[in-house]
VEXDREN-2710 file (C-alpha; in Angstrom, 1 decimal):
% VEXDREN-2710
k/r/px/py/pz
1/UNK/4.8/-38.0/19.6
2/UNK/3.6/-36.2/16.2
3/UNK/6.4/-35.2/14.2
4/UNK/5.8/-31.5/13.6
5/UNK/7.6/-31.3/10.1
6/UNK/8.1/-33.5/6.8
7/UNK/11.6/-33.4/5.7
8/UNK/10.4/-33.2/2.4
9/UNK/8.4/-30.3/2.7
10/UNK/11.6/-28.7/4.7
11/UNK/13.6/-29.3/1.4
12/UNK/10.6/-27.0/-0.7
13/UNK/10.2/-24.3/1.8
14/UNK/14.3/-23.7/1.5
15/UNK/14.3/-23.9/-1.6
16/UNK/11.6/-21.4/-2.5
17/UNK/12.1/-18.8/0.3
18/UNK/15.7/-18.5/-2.1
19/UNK/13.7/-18.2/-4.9
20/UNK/11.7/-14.9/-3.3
21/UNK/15.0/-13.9/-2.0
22/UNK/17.5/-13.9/-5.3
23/UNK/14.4/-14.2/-8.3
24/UNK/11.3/-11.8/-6.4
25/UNK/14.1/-9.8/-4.2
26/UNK/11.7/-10.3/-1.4
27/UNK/13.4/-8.7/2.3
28/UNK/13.8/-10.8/5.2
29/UNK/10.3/-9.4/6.7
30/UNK/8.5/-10.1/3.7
31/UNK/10.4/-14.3/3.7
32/UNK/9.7/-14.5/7.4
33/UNK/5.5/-13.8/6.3
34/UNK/5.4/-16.1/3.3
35/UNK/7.1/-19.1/5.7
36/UNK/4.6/-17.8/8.9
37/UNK/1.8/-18.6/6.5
38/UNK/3.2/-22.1/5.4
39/UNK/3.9/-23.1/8.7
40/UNK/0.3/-22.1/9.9
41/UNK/-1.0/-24.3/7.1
42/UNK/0.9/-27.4/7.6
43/UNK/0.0/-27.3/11.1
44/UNK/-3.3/-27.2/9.9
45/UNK/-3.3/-30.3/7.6
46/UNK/-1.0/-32.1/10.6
47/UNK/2.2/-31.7/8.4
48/UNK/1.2/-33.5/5.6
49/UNK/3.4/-33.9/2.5
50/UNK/3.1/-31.1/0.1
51/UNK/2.6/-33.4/-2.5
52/UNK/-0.7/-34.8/-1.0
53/UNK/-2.0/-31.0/-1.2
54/UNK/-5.8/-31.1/-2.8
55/UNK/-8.5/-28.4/-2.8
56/UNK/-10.3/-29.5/0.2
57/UNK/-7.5/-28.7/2.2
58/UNK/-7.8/-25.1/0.5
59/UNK/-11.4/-25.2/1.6
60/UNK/-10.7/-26.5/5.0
61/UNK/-7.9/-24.1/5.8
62/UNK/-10.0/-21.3/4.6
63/UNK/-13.1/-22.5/6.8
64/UNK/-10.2/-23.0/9.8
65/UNK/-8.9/-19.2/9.4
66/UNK/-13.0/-17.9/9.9
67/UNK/-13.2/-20.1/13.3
68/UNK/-9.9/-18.9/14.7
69/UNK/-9.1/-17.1/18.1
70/UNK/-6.1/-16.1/19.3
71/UNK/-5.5/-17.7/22.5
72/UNK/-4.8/-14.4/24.7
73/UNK/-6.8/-12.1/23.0
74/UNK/-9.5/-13.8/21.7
75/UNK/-9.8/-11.7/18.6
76/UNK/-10.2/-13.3/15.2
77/UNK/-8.2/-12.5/12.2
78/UNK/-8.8/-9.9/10.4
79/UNK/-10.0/-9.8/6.4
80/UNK/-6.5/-8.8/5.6
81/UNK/-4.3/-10.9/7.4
82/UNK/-6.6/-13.8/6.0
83/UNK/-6.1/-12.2/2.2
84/UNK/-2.5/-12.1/2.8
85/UNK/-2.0/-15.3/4.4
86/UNK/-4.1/-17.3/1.8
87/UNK/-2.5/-15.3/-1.1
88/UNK/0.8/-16.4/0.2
89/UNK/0.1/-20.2/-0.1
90/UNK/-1.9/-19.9/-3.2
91/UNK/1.4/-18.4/-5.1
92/UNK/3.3/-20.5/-3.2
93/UNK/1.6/-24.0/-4.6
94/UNK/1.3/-22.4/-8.2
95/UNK/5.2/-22.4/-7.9
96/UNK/5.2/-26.0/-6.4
97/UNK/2.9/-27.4/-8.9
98/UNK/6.0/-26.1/-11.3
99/UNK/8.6/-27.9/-9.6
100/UNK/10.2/-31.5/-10.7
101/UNK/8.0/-34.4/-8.5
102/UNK/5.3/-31.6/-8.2
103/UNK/3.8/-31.1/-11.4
104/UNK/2.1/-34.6/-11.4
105/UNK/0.8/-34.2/-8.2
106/UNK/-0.4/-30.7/-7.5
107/UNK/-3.5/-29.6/-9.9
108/UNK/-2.5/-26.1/-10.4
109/UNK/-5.9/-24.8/-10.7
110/UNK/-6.8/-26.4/-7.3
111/UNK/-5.1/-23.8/-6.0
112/UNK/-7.6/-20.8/-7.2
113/UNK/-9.3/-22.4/-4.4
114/UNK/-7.0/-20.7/-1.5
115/UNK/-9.4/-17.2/-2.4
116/UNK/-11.6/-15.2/-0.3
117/UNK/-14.8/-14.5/-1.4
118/UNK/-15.7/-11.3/-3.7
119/UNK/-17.0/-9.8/-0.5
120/UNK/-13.9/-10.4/1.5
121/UNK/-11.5/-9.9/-0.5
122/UNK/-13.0/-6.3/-1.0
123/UNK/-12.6/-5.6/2.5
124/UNK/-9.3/-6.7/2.7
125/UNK/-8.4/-4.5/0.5
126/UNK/-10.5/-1.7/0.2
127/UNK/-8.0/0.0/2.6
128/UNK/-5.8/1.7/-0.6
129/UNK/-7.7/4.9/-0.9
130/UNK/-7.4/5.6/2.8
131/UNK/-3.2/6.1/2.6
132/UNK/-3.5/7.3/-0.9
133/UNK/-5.6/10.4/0.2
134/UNK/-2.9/10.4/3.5
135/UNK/0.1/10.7/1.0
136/UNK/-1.2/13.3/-0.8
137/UNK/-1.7/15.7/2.2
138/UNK/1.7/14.2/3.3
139/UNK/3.6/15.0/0.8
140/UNK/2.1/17.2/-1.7
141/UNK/3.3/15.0/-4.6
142/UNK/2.0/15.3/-8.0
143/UNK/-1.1/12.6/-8.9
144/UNK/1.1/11.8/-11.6
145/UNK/3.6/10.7/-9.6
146/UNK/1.7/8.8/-7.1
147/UNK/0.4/6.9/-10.1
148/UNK/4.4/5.8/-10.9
149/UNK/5.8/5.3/-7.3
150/UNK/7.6/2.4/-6.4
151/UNK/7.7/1.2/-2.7
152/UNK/11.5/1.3/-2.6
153/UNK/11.2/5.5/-3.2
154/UNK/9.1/5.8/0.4
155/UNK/11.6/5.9/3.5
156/UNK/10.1/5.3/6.4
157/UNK/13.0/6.1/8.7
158/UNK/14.0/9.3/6.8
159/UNK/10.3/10.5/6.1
160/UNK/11.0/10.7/3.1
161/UNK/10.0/9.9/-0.8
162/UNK/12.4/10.3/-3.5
163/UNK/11.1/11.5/-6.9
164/UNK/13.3/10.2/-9.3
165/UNK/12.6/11.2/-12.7
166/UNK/13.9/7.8/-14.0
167/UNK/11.1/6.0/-12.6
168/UNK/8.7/8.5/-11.4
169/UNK/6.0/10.4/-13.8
170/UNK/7.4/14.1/-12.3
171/UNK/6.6/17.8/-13.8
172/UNK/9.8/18.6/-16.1
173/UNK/11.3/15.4/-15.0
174/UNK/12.3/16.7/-12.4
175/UNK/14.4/14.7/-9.3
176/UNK/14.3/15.4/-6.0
177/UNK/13.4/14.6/-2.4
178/UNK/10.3/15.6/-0.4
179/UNK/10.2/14.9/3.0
180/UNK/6.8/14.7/4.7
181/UNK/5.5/17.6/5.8
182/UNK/4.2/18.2/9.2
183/UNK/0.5/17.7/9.1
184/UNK/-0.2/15.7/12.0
185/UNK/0.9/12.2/13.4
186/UNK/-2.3/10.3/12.4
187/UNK/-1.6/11.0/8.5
188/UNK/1.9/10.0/8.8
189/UNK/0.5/6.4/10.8
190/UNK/-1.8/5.6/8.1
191/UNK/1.1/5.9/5.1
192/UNK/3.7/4.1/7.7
193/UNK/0.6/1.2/8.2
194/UNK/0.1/0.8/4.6
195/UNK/3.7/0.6/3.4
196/UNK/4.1/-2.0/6.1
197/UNK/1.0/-3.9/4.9
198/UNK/2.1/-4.2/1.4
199/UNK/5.5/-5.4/2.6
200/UNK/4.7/-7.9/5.2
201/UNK/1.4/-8.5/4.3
202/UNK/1.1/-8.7/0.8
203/UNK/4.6/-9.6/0.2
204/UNK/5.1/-6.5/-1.9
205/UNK/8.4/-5.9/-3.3
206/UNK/10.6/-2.8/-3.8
207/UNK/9.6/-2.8/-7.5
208/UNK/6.1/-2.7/-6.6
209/UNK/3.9/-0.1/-7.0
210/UNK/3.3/2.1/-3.6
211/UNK/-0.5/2.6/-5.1
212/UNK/-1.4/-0.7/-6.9
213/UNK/-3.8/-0.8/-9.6
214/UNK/-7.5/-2.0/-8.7
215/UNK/-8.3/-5.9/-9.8
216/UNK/-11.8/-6.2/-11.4
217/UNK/-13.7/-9.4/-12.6
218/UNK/-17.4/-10.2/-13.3
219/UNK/-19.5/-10.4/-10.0
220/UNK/-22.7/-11.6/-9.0
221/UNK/-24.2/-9.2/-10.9
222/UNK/-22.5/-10.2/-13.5
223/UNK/-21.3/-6.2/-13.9
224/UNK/-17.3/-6.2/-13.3
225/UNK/-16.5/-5.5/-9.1
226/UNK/-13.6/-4.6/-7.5
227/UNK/-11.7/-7.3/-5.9
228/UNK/-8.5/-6.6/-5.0
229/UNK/-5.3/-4.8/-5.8
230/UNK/-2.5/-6.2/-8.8
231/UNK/1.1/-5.9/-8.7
232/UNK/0.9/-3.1/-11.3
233/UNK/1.1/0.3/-11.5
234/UNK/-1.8/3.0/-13.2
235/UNK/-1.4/3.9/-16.5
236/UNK/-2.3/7.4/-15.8
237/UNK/-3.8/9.4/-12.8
238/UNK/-7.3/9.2/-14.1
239/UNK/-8.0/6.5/-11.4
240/UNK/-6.9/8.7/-8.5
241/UNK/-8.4/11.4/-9.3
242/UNK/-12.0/9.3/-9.3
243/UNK/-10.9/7.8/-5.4
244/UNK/-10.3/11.5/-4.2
245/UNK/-13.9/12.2/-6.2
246/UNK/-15.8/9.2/-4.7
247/UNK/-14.2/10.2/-1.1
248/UNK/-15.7/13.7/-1.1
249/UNK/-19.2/12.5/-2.5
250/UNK/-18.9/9.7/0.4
251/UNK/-19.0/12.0/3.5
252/UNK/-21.3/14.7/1.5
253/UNK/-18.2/17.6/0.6
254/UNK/-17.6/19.2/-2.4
255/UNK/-15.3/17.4/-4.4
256/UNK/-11.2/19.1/-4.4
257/UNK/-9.0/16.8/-6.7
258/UNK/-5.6/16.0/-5.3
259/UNK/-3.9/18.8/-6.8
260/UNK/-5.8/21.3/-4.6
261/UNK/-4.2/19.6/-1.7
262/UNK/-0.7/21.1/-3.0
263/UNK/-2.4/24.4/-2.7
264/UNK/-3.6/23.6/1.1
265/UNK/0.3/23.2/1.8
266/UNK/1.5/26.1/0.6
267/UNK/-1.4/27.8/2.5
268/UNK/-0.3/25.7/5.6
269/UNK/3.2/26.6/5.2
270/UNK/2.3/30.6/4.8
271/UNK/1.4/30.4/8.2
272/UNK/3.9/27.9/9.3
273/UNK/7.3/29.4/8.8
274/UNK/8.8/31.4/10.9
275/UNK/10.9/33.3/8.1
276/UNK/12.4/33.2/4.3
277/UNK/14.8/30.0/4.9
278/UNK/11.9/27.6/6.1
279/UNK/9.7/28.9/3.5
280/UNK/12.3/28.6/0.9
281/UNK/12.7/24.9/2.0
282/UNK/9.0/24.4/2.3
283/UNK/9.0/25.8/-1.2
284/UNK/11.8/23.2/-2.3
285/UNK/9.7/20.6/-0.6
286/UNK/7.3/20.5/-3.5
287/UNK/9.4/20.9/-6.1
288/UNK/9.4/24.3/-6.9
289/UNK/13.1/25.7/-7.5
290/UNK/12.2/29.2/-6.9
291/UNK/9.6/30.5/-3.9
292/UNK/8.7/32.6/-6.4
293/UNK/7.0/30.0/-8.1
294/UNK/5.3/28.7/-4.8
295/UNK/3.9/32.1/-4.6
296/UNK/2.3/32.7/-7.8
297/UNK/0.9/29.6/-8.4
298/UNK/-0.3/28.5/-5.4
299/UNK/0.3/32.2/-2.7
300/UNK/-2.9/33.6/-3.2
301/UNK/-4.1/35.2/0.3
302/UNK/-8.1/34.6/0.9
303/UNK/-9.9/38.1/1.5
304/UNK/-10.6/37.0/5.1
305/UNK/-7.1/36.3/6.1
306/UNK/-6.1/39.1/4.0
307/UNK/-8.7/41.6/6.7
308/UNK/-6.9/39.5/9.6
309/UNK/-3.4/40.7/8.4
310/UNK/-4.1/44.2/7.5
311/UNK/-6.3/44.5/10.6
312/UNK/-2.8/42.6/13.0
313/UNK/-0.5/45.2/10.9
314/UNK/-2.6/48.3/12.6
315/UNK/-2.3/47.4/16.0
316/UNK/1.2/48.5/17.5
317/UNK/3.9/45.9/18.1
318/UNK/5.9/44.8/21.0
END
């Protein structure tokens, strides 16, 4: 019978899920992913020692994860799970070609050779301007302070994100909580999928940014491509602003950068609440301190609503 583990390799998986847990402050979820991805690769080279690794088994593995099916479901992996699987095990080996009994063995630039392609790694992650257009809408945050936010300031189970001004790039440095407002289901999924994603799939921590900045290098074209997404945060909100413009110009709308979207909520919560204290706490909601504020920046009424009201005021009341 095939002995499904090498005690040696047991030794370096212990030790290095510690390392993510006390050194990267990695959660449990985001341990459990890295070792998923191990263990699907050792099975793959027939548990081979990890000192034996070599970049045709990169090659191999990456060839094996194209051919795969799940055995119920038939369905093959998808970009992303394959990006975040392969990422896993390539920072995984850099670490090991580190290690005492390691360095010898392991060529650390073998391990460039656990990446996708241009092409696929684009698609795996060409999915960050989808929840970044989502958040806006869902909580009417500042483009500034998307730019700064840190995955540990989203709560999921609250609905939340907290705005601190020690880390977060807010108007007057100001600190406080928005909860998500209530503009559908669907928009709330997509933020809840990507926060998941970069937790359990890209092994994000809570010091992470919530928007990563875009990876570029040369491509075929020798003309610099997007490839990815970095563990760093924008400099500024410039880069935003260009994924709500290039959104717009996409489906064929005028272009409305993210701040008009603040204006859309205040429009939405005009009609919304029922009276002064849920519009005062809408108003709080983005950050406003008076709903005075809420109302002359953002209350304007629009001439045809404006004829609706004036026309609904005429007409005799219950």
């Amino acid at each position: 019978m095939t002995r499904k583990y090498h005690p040696d390799n047991e030794r370096m998986k212990r030790k290095y899920f510690i390392f993510l847990k006390e050194a990267k402050r990695q959660d449990d979820s985001s341990v459990d992913a890295v070792a998923k991805a191990i263990s699907r690769f050792e099975a793959y080279t027939k548990w081979r020692d990890f000192k034996a690794f070599h970049f045709e088994q990169a090659v191999g593995f990456k060839a094996y994860l194209n051919k795969y099916r799940n055995e119920q479901t038939g369905s093959s992996l998808s970009k992303a799970t394959m990006n975040s699987t392969l990422r896993s095990l390539k920072t995984f080996f850099q670490w090991l070609a580190m290690q005492a009994g390691y360095k010898s063995r392991i060529n650390y630039t073998d391990t460039e050779y656990f990446n996708l392609s241009e092409k696929d790694a684009r698609v795996a992650t060409a999915k960050r301007n989808r929840p970044l257009v989502a958040f806006t809408l869902l909580t009417g945050a500042r483009d500034s302070a998307i730019a700064s936010f840190k995955l540990k300031h989203v709560d999921l189970t609250a609905g939340s994100v907290f705005q601190d001004a020690r880390e977060v790039n807010t108007k007057a440095s100001k600190t406080f909580t928005t909860y998500f407002f209530p503009v559908g289901d669907d928009i709330r999924q997509i933020v809840e999928d990507w926060v998941r994603y970069l937790k359990n799939e890209l092994l994000f921590g809570n010091d992470d940014p919530l928007f990563p900045k875009t990876e570029v290098k040369p491509g075929e074209r020798r003309v610099f491509e997007s490839v990815g997404v970095l563990r760093e945060h924008w400099s500024n909100a410039t880069p935003i602003r260009k994924v709500f413009k290039d959104a717009f110009e996409q489906v064929g709308l005028t272009y409305f950068n993210p701040h008009s979207f603040r204006k859309t909520l205040v429009h939405l919560g005009e009609t919304t609440c029922q009276g002064p204290e849920e519009f005062k706490a809408w108003s709080q909601n983005l950050g406003h301190e008076g709903v005075l504020t809420t109302f002359y920046s953002y209350g304007e009424v629009q001439q045809s609503r404006q004829h609706e009201i004036l026309k609904a005021l005429r007409e005799p009341r219950a």
